[in-house]
C-alpha positions as CSV (number, residue, x, y, z in Angstrom):
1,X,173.2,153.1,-13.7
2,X,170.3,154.9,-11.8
3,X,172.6,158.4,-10.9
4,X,171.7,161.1,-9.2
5,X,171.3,164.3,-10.4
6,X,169.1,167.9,-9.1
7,X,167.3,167.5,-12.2
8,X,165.4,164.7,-10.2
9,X,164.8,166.7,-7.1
10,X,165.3,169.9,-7.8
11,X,161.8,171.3,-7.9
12,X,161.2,169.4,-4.9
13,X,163.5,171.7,-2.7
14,X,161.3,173.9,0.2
15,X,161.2,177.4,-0.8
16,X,160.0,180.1,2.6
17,X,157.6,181.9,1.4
18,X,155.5,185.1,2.9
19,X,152.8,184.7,5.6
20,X,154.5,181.5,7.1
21,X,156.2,181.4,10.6
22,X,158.8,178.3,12.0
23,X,156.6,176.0,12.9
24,X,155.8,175.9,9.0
25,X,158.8,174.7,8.4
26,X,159.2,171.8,10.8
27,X,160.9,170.8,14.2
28,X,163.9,168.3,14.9
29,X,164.9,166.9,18.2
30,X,168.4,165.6,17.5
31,X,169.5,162.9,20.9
32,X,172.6,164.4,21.8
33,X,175.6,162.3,22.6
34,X,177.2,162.2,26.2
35,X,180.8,162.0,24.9
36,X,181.2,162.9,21.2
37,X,179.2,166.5,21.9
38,X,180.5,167.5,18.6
39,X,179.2,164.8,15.9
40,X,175.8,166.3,17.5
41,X,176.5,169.9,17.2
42,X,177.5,169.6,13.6
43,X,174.1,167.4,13.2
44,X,172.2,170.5,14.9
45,X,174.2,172.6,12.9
46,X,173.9,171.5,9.3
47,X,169.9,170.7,10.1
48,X,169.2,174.5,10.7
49,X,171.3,175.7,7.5
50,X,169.3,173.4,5.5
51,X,166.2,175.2,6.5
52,X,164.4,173.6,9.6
53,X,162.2,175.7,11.4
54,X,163.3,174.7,15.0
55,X,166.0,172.5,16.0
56,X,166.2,170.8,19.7
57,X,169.3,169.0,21.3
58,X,167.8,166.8,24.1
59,X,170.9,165.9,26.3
60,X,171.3,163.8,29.9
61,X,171.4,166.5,32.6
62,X,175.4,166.6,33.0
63,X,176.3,167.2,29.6
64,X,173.0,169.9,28.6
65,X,175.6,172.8,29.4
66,X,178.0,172.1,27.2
67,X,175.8,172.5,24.2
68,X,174.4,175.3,25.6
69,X,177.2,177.2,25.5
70,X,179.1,175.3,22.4
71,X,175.7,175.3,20.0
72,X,174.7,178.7,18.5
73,X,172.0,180.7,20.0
74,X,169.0,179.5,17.6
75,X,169.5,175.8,18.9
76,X,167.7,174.4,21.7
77,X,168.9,171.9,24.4
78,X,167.1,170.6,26.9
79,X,168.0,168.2,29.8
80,X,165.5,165.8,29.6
81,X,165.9,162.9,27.2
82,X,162.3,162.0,27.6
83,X,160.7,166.0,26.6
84,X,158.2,165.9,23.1
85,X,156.4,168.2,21.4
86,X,153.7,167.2,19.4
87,X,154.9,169.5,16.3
88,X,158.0,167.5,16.5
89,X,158.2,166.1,13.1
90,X,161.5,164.5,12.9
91,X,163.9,163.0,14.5
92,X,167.6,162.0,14.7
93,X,169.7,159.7,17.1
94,X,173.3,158.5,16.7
95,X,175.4,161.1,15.8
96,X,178.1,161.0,18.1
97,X,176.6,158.5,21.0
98,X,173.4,156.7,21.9
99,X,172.1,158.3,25.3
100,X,168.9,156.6,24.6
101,X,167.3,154.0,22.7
102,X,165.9,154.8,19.8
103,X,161.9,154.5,19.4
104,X,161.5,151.8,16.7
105,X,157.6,152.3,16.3
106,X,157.4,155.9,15.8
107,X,155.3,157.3,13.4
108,X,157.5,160.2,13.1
109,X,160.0,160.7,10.5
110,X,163.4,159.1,12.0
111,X,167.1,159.1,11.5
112,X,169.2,156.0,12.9
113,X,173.0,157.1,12.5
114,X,176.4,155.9,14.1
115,X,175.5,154.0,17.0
116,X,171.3,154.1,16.5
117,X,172.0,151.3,13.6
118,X,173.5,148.6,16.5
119,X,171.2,146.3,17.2
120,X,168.5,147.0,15.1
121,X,165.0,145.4,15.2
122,X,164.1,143.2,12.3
123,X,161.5,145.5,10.7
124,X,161.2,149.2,10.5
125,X,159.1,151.1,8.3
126,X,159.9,153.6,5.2
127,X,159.7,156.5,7.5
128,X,163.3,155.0,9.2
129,X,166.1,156.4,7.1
130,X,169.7,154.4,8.4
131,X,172.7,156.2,7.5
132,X,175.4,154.1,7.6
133,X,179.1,153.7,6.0
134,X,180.0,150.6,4.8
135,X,181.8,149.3,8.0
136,X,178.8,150.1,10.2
137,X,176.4,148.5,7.4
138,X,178.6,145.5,7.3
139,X,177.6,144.9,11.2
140,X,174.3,145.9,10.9
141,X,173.4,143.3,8.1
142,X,176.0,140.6,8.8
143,X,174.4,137.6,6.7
144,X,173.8,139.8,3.1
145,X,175.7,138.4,0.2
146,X,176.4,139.8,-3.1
147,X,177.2,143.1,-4.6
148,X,177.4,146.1,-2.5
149,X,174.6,147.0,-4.6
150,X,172.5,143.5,-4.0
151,X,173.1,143.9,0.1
152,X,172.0,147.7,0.4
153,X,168.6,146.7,-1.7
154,X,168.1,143.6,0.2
155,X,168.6,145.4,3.7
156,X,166.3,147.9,2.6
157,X,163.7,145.6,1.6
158,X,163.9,143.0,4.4
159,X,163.9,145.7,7.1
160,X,161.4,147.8,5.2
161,X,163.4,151.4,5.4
162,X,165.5,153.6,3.6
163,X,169.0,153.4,3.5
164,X,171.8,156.1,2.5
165,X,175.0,153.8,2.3
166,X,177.8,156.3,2.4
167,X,180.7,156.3,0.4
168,X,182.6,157.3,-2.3
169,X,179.7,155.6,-4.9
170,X,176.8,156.9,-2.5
171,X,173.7,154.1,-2.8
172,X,169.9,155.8,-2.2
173,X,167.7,152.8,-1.9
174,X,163.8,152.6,-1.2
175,X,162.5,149.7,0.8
176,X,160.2,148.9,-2.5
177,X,163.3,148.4,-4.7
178,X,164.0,151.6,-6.2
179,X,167.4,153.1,-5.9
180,X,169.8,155.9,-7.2
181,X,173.4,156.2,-6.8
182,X,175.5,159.0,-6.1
183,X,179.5,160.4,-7.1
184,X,178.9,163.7,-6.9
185,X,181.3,163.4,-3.7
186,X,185.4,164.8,-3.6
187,X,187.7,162.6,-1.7
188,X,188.0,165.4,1.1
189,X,184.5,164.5,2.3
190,X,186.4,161.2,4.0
191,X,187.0,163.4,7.2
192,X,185.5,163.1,11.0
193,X,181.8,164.6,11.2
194,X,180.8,164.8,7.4
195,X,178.5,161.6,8.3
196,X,176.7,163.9,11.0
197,X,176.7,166.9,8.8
198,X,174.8,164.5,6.4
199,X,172.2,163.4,8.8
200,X,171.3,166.8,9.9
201,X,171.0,167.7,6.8
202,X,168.6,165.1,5.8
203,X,166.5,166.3,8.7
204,X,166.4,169.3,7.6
205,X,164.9,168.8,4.5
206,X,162.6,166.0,5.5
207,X,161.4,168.6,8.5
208,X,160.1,171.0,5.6
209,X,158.0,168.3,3.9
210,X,160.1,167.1,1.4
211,X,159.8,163.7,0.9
212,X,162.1,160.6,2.2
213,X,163.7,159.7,-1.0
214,X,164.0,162.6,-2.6
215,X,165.3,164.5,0.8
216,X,168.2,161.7,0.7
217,X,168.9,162.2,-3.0
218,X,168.9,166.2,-2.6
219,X,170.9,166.2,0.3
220,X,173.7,163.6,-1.0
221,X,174.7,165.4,-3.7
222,X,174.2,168.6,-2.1
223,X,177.1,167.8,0.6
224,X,179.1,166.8,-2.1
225,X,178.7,170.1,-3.8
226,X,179.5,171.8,-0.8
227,X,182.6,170.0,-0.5
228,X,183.8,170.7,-4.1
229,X,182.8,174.5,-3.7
230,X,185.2,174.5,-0.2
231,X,187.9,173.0,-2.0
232,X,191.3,171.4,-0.3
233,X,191.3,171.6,3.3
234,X,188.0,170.9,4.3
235,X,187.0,170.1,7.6
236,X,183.4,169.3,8.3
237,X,182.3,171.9,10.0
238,X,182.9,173.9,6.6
239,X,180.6,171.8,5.1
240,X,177.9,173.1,6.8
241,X,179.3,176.8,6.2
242,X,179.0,176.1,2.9
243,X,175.3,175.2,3.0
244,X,173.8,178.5,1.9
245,X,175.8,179.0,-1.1
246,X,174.9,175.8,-2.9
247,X,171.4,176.2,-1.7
248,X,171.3,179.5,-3.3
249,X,173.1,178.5,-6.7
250,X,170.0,175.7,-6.8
């Protein structure tokens, strides 16, 4: 078995160093949801604390308000679904809602979570990263037999992305075959919003240049650890409090 570890990633991890500004270290726009307005805030959340220079909620103009005043101060919102940047260099849709349909030819590193994996196109490319739970992959990829194993590597290869299959037994696999899996994960992780945490987080790393694979493998066993350090009780918004520490013990 193929597990993950921070030995494989570990020297990957984006350090800030002197004579650098935000823009150095990336810029998310994360589609924020019309209803479940707090699947995106701990998205937007867990995506700065991992170290993204800039972080922007684009939101339809009836809900932008309530992020402004529920997200922190260093988070963005803006009421137009349709605003880019051209330093943009990643972004998410999903968590919490769909307010818009997701770009499927984008060149731009991109995050398909929750509701962005319905109705997916038949081919992507390996800079799509889907982030589903078992449930929302069994919809997603309907006609896959086997393994739970076999069907995560096929769906990867057929629709030519990554995939971070979420679970207990975490699965990392590469549209070109290769794959690691992941238990470094407590059973208080299975809680509302630790699937959003993980998304951000993945942007966050991804925004800083790391790349795809290694992001996903860094950032699944780093939630877990931030879950084991939190201990009994955990909600998810304390997994993203949690962030810095485990970053720092790395």
């Amino acid at each position: 078995m193929q597990e993950n570890s921070p030995d494989l990633w570990r020297h990957l991890l984006p350090e800030k160093v002197k004579e650098t500004h935000k823009y150095d270290y990336g810029w998310v726009l994360i589609y924020g949801a019309d209803e479940l307005t707090g699947a995106t805030r701990l998205a937007a959340s867990a995506c700065t604390r991992m170290g993204a220079g800039l972080v922007t909620v684009l939101a339809n103009k009836e809900i932008a308000n309530v992020y402004r005043v529920a997200l922190p101060a260093h988070i963005m919102v803006r009421n137009d679904l349709q605003w880019f940047h051209h330093k943009v260099n990643v972004k998410i849709y999903g968590c919490g809602g769909l307010p818009i349909k997701p770009d499927y030819k984008s060149n731009i590193t991109t995050i398909l979570d929750a509701d962005a994996l319905k109705k997916l196109p038949n081919k992507l490319s390996p800079n799509y990263i889907l982030t589903p739970h078992d449930g929302e992959f069994d919809k997603a990829f309907p006609e896959l037999l086997g393994t739970r194993l076999e069907r995560v590597l096929s769906a990867a290869n057929n629709i030519n992305a990554h995939i971070v299959l979420k679970g207990a037994e975490t699965i990392i696999a590469c549209p070109n075959g290769k794959y690691f899996i992941n238990h470094h994960a407590p059973p208080t992780l299975a809680t509302a919003g630790s699937g959003d945490v993980l998304a951000g987080m993945i942007g966050g790393l991804i925004a800083q240049k790391m790349p795809v694979f290694e992001a996903c493998m860094a950032t699944t066993w780093i939630h877990g650890e931030c879950a084991y350090e939190f201990g009994k009780g955990l909600v998810a918004e304390d997994i993203v409090d949690m962030i810095p520490n485990v970053l720092n013990a790395l």
